[in-house]
Every structure is written in structure tokens, then in C-alpha cells.
C-alpha atoms as one frame of an Amber mdcrd trajectory, in Angstrom:
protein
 163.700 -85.978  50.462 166.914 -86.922  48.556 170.579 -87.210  49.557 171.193
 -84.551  47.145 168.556 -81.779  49.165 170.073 -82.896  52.308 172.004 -79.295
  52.886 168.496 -77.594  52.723 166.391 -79.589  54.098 167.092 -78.862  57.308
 166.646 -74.659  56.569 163.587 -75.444  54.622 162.161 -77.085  57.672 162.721
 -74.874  60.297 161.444 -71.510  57.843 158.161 -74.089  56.466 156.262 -73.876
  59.690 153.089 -72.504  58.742 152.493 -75.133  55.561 152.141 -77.662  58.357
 148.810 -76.721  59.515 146.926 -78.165  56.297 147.430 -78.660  53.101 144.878
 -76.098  51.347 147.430 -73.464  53.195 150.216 -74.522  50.967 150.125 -72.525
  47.716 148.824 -75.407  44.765 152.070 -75.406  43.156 154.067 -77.172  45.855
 151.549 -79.600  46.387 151.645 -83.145  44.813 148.415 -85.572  44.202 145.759
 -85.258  45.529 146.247 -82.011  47.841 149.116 -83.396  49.714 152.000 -82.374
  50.828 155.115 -82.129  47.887 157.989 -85.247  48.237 161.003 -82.716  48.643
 158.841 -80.873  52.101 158.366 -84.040  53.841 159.664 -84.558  57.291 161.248
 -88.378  56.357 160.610 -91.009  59.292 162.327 -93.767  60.520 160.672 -96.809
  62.437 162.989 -98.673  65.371 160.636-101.677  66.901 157.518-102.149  65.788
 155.330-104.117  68.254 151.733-103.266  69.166 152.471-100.036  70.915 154.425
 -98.433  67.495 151.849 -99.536  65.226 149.224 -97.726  67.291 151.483 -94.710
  66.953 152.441 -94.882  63.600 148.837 -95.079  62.294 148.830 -91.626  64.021
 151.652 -90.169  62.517 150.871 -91.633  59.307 148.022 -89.151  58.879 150.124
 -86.491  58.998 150.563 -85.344  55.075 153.479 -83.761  55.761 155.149 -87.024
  57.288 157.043 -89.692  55.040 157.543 -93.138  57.012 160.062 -94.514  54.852
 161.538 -97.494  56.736 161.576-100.096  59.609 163.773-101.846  61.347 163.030
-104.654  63.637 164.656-107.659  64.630 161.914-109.723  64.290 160.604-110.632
  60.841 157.133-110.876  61.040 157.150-107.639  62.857 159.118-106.110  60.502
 156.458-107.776  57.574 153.125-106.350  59.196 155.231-102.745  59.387 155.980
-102.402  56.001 152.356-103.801  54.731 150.931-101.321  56.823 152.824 -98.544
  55.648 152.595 -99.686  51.987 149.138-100.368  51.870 148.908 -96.473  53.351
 151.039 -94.683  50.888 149.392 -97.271  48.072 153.554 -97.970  47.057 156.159
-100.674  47.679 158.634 -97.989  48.688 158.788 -98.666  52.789 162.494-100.646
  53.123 163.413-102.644  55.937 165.902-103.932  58.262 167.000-105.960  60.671
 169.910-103.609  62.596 168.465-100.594  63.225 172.350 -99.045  62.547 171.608
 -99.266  58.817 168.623 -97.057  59.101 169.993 -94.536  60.715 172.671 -94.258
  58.649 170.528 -93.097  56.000 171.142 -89.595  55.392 167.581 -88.442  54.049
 165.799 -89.746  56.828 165.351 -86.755  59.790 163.419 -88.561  62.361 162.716
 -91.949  64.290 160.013 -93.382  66.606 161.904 -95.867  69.008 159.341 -98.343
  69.930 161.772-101.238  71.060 161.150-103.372  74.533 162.484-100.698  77.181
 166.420-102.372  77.431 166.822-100.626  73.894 165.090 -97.160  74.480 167.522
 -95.212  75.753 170.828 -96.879  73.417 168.747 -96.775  70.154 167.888 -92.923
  71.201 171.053 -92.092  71.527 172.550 -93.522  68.705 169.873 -92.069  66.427
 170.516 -89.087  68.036 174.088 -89.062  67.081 173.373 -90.024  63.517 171.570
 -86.707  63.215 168.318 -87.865  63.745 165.535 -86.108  65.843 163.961 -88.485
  68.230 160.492 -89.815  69.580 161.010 -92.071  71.839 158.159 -94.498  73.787
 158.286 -94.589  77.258 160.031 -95.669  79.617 163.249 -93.722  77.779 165.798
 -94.909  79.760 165.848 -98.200  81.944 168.131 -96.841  84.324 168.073 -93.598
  86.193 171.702 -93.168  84.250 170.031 -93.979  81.033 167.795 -91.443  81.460
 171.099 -88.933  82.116 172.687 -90.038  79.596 169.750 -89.753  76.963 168.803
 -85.931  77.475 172.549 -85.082  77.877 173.199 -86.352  74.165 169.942 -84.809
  73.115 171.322 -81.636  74.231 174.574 -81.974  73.281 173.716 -83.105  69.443
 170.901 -80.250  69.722 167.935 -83.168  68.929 164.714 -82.330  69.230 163.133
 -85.130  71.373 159.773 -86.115  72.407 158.823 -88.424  75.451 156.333 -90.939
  74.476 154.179 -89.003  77.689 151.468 -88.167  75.654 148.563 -87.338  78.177
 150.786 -83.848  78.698 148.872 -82.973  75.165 145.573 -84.523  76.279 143.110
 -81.806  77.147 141.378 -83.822  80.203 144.718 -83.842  82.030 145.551 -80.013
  80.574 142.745 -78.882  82.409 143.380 -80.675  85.781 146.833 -79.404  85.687
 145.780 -75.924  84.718 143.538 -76.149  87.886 146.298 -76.952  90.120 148.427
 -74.008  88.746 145.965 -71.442  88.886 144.984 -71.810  92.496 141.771 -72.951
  91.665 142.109 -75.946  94.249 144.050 -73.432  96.950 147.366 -74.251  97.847
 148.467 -77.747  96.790 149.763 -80.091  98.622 148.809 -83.589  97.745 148.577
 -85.333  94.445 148.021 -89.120  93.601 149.285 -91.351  90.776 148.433 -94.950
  90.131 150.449 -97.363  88.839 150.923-100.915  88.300 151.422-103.139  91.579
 155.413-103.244  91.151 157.301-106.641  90.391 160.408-107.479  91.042 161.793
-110.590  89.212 164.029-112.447  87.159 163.330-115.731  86.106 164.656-117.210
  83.289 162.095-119.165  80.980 163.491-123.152  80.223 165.997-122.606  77.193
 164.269-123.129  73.337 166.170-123.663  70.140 167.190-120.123  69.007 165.705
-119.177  65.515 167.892-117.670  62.487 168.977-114.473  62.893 166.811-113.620
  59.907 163.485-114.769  61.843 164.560-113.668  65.268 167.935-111.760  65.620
 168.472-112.828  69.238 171.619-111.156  70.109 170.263-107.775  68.944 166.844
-108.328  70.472 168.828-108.868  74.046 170.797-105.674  73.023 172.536-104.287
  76.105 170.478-106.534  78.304 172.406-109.293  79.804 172.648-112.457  77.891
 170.264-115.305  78.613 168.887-118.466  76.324 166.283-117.470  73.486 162.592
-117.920  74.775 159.933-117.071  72.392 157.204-115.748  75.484 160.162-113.486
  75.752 159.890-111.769  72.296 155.853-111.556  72.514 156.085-109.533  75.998
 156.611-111.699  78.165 160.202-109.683  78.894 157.822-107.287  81.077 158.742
-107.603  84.736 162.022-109.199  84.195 164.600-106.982  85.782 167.210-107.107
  83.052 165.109-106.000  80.540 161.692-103.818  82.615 162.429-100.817  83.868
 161.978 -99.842  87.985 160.437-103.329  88.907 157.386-102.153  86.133 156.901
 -99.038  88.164 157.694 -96.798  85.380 154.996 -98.673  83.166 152.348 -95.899
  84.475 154.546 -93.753  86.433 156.202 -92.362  83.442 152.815 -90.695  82.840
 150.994 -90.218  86.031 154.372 -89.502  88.157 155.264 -87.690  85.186 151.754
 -85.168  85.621 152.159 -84.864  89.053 155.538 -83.248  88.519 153.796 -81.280
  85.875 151.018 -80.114  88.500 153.101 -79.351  91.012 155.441 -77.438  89.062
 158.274 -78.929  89.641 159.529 -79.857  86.348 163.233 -78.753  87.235 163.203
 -80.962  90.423 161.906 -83.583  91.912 160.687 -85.662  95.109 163.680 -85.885
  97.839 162.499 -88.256  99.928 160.959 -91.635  98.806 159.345 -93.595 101.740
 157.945 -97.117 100.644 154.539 -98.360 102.396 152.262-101.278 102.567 150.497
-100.310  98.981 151.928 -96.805  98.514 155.169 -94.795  98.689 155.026 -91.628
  99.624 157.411 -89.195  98.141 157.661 -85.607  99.418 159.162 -82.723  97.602
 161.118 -79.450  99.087 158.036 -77.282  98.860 156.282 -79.587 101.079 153.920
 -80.861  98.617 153.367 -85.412  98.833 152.882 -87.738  96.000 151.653 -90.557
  96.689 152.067 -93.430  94.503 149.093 -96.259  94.787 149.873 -99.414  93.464
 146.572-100.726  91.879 145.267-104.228  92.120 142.060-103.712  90.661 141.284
-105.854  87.157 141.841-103.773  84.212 138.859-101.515  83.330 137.137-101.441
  86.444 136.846 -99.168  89.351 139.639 -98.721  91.799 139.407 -98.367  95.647
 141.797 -95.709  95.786 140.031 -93.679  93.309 136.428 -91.665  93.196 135.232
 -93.328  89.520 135.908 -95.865  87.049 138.259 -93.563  85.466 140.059 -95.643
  82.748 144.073 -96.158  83.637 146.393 -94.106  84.595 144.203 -91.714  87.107
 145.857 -89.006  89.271 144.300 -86.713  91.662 145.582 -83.422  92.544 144.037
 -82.288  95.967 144.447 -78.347  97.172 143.197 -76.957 100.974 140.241 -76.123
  98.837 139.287 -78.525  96.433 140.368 -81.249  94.508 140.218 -82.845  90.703
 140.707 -86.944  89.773 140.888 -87.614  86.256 142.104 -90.377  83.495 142.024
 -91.927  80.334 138.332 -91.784  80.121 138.557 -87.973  79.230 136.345 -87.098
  82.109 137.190 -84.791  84.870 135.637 -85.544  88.434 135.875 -82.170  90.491
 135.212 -80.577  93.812 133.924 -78.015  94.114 131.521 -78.716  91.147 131.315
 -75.414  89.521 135.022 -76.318  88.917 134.136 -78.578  86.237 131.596 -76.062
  84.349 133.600 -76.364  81.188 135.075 -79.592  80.510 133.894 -80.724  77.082
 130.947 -83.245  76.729 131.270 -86.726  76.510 131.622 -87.504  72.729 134.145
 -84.637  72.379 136.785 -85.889  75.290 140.271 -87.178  73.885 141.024 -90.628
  75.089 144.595 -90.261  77.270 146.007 -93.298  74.132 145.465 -90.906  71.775
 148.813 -89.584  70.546 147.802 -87.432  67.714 148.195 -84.479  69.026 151.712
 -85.214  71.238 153.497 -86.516  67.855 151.878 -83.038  65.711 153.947 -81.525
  68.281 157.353 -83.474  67.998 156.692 -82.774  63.747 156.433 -79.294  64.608
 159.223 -78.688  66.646 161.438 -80.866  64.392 160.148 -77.255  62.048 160.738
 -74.672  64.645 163.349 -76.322  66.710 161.191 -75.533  69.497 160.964 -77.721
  73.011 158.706 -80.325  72.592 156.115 -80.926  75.488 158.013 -83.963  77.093
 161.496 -82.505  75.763 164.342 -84.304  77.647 164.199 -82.230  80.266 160.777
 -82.987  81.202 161.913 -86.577  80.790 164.937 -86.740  82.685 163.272 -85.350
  86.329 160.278 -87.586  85.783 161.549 -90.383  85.100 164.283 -90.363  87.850
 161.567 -89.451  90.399 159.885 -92.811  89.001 163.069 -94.630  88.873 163.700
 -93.044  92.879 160.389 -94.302  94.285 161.338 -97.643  92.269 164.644 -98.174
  93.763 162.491 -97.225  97.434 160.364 -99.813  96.698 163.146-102.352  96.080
 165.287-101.140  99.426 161.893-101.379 101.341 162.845 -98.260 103.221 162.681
 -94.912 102.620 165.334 -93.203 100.705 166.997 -89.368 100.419 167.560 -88.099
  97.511 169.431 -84.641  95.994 167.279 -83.255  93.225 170.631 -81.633  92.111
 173.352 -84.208  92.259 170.847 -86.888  91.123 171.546 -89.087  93.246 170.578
 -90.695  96.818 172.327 -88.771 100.103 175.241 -90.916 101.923 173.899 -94.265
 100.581 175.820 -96.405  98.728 173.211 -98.870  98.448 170.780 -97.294  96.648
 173.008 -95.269  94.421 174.358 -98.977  92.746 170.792 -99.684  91.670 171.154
 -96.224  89.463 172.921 -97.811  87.183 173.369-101.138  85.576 176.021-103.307
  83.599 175.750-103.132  79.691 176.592-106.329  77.678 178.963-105.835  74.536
 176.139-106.685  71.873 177.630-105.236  68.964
């Protein structure tokens, strides 16, 4: 898509919807080569961060014929290399461009969407920005590092009518569809416990001994920090080792699961216009309760990656939760596989070499492409996003107090505590 077809793009892709199911729908004369989908149709994307986690996404998104990735931006320069080969060697062009300041890309004016895959510091700012520039977001979790990040963020989403996607992609992953569908329909009775694992939370902020910082052309160091607050260039820093480090790791690593499994809970207990209010930190658990009665409990999981927990009924993969009515009950995770009682419960989950791994994103980013089309809510729209990650952010900032914590679904914030309302919020560094 041009600068010049700007003014209809937009029109054309909300009134296209049904040539995005596959190609042979579209009629032959707007297709291009080989049955794909014409230039001046494509939805145009925009790459911010491209680490590990983004490359597994955008070799999703990539198959989508009626996607363009047509830039990256990343700070660092090998990063921003293996992007562009990897898109390039897709397409079979040269035509991915790249950058280091993520400003420049989306100031582009034919580009309509971005992935934000930065560390979490950047999330919510790069969101927003992007958002501002006109651009329709998908955003990795966690979105906001803050619970006032994650205010902030679906406010401007609303405000600059974005669509927006939450990088929560087991809510379009049909193992965890199913146990939530059980928990709505009654099928379990009357629900009033659910489970969701996360990591064993770590609080910390060490700074690593101080190396010689590299050209801002290599490494730019004073973006990659961002908002964060300053500290001397580290390269363990820049290849993950940021994760756990308060200034730049959101809720003490809590959030690294519990923005999916708190996130399903809230889902299964339909409370995706509220949240927990109280949070009560204990020994290996907090225990958060909700108005209609109904307790979460969050396990913290020590078990090695990959094998079975002794919180949970099977070696389930990560990220299990268990949703337990007066009647039955139903554990599942990333292994696709549902464990259910009563039995007969279970009669139609699919077999084995048909279950969708809870990684797999393709079917959570169709949906963001889709609604970019319809306008439509996406199904972690910033709404979703903003109650499930401040319950996560809540039971963090328990966790951190050591003592349990009220909270106003409503006000978002904590009742007559000054304490824990500071930790909602945190200083921003001038980085620009």
C-alpha cells in the first residue's frame, strides 16, 4: 500500500472482510503471483523489537497472504539483521527496511499495523505511541509494566479508536476454549475455585559490573533503557538477562505467566469487567478472592521446566490452570490436553495429533488482522487487558507488601493504603 491509497485504504479494509479467508475466494483479477493476495489489499506491518519471542510470532503472521511485513526496528543490530533476512528470504525481495528508533517507523504513513515485541519497560510507551501515529497495535505481553501503564495503554487505544490485541494468545487456543466453556456452562456446578501457575516471583535489582558501552549503531543503549531508569551498559542485559530486574520486569516476574493463566481465570470466571478485591500473599500461593465469592489461587511453581508439578494432576506443559466447580473440575495447559472430572466431561476434546500447542499464535494474530478489517474487538482487546493485568499486577504488589491487600475493582486502586497504591506506578526517565 502506497502513500498515495492511504485515504482508502482504511475503507477498503474494513468493507474487504470476506477476501481474508483464502485466496481462491478473491476473484483472479485482484490477485497477484502466484494466487496471493494483490500489493494495494495488504494489511502493511510494522516490527518494534525483534528478539526470540517476535520472530516466533512473525513467522506466524508471515503466512498470512494478506499481511505485508514491511519493516523493523530494533535497537540492536544484529537483531535488526536476522529480522530483515528472515523477512526477505520470505517474500524472496530486498524490500524489508530497517531502523534503529522505532519513531521513524511509525511515522510511515502506509504502514497500518505493529507487533511490539520489545523487553517489557517499552511495551506499553511504544504501544502508545504507535497508537497515536495511527497505527493498530499487537502488543506481547506483559503490555504495561505498571498497573498505570496498563491504564494508560487501553485508555489511548480507546481514545485513538486502535484496534489492539494482547499478546494472550491461549484465549484463541481451543484446549483452554473448552475448559473455559465448561466453567461457563455449569458443566462443573457452581464455580468457585480456579488455579493459575506462575513463575516463583523475584524481586531484585542488581546492577551487573559496568562494560564499555557499544556504538549506538551496534547497541543503542539509551533507547534500549527507554523509560527505564538509567544504569551502565551490560551486555547479559540486552540477551535477557533484564528479566527479574525491577526497573525493567514487570510485577517481580509475576506477570511472566500470570498475564495468561491469571488472565483465563478472569476469563472463566467471568469477570472480565472486574477483578479480584482482595489479594492475600501465602507461603507459595496468594490467594485472591473476587466479589462473587469465587478464589484464585496463584501457585508459584518450582518445578524444572517440562516436568510435572506438585500442585498440578499431570505433566501438563506451562502455564496450567484448573477451574474447580461443587461438581467437577478441569486442569489443562500447553500440552493441548484436557484432564477432567467427571470423565464423560472430556468425551470430545480432540485427539492427540490434532491439539493446538498454547505457543501457537496463529490463530490469536488471524484475529487482530481481522479486526484491523471489521474494526471489531479483538479477543484480548484492551479491555480484556487492562483488568487482567492489574489483577496480576495486584497479587504482585501483595506479594511484595507480604500482606494481604484491598483493592476497588472500580477506582483501580488499593482501599486506604498509601503504601501499596505508590507501587502502581513508577518514575519514567526522559529518554528522548
Amino acid at each position: 500500500m502506497s502513500e498515495r491509497s492511504q485515504p482508502s485504504r482504511r475503507s477498503f479494509l474494513q468493507s474487504s472482510t470476506a477476501a481474508i479467508a483464502a485466496a481462491t475466494i478473491l476473484p483472479a483479477h485482484v490477485l497477484g503471483r502466484e494466487q496471493t493476495t494483490a500489493p494495494s489489499e495488504k494489511i502493511t506491518l510494522g516490527v518494534i523489537g525483534i528478539g526470540p519471542r517476535c520472530t516466533y510470532d512473525l513467522k506466524a503472521m508471515l503466512q498470512f497472504p494478506d499481511v505485508q511485513c514491511v519493516a523493523i526496528a530494533d535497537v540492536q543490530a544484529r537483531r535488526r539483521d536476522a529480522g530483515k533476512k528472515l523477512v526477505d528470504e520470505h517474500y524472496k525481495n530486498s524490500d524489508c527496511r530497517l531502523y534503529n528508533d522505532f519513531r521513524e517507523l511509525i511515522d510511515r504513513k502506509d504502514i497500518d499495523a505493529v507487533i511490539v515485541a520489545t523487553g517489557d519497560r517499552w511495551h506499553a510507551a511504544a504501544s502508545i505511541l504507535a497508537a497515536k501515529a495511527g497505527k493498530d497495535v499487537y502488543s506481547e505481553k506483559p503490555c504495561g509494566i505498571t498497573i498505570e501503564a496498563c491504564q494508560q495503554l487501553a485508555d489511548t487505544m480507546h481514545s485513538q479508536q486502535r484496534v489492539f490485541q494482547a499478546g494472550t494468545q491461549r484465549r484463541s487456543v481451543p484446549n483452554f476454549q473448552k475448559a473455559v466453556e465448561l466453567a461457563h456452562t455449569g458443566k462443573l456446578g457452581k464455580l468457585h475455585t480456579m488455579h493459575a501457575s506462575v513463575y516463583i516471583p523475584v524481586l531484585d535489582n542488581t546492577w551487573l559490573p559496568a562494560q564499555k558501552t557499544p556504538s549506538k549503531q551496534e547497541v543503542d543503549w539509551n533507547l534500549w533503557l527507554g523509560p527505564a531508569a538509567w544504569r551502565p551498559f551490560n551486555q547479559k542485559y540486552v540477551d535477557g538477562g533484564w528479566r527479574g530486574q525491577w526497573d525493567f520486569d514487570s510485577g517481580a516476574r509475576l506477570l511472566d505467566w500470570g498475564a495468561h493463566t491469571i488472565d483465563l481465570c478472569q476469563w472463566a470466571n467471568q469477570a472480565d469487567n472486574t477483578m479480584p478485591i482482595s489479594y492475600e500473599p501465602q507461603e507459595k500461593t496468594i490467594v485472591c478472592t473476587y466479589a462473587n465469592g469465587v478464589k484464585l489461587i496463584v501457585d508459584f511453581l518450582e518445578t524444572p521446566f517440562g516436568e510435572r508439578s506438585p500442585q498440578y494432576i499431570t505433566r501438563l506443559g506451562t502455564c496450567p490452570v484448573r477451574f474447580i466447580g461443587d461438581e467437577g473440575w478441569v486442569e489443562t495447559g500447553d500440552s493441548g490436553e484436557l484432564v477432567v472430572q467427571p470423565e464423560a466431561l472430556a468425551k470430545d476434546q480432540p485427539p492427540a495429533e490434532k491439539r493446538v500447542k498454547g505457543l501457537d499464535v496463529s490463530v490469536h494474530a488471524r484475529d487482530f488482522f481481522d479486526c484491523i478489517r471489521t474494526r471489531g474487538k479483538t479477543a484480548s482487546n484492551p479491555d480484556v487487558m487492562r483488568r487482567s493485568h492489574i489483577a496480576s499486577h495486584a497479587a504482585a504488589i501483595a506479594w511484595i507488601l507480604g500482606r494481604k491487600l484491598t483493592f476497588d475493582p472500580v477506582s483501580e486502586s488499593f482501599v486506604n493504603d498509601p503504601e501499596a497504591n505508590l507501587l502502581c506506578s513508577r518514575p519514567e526517565r526522559h529518554w528522548a
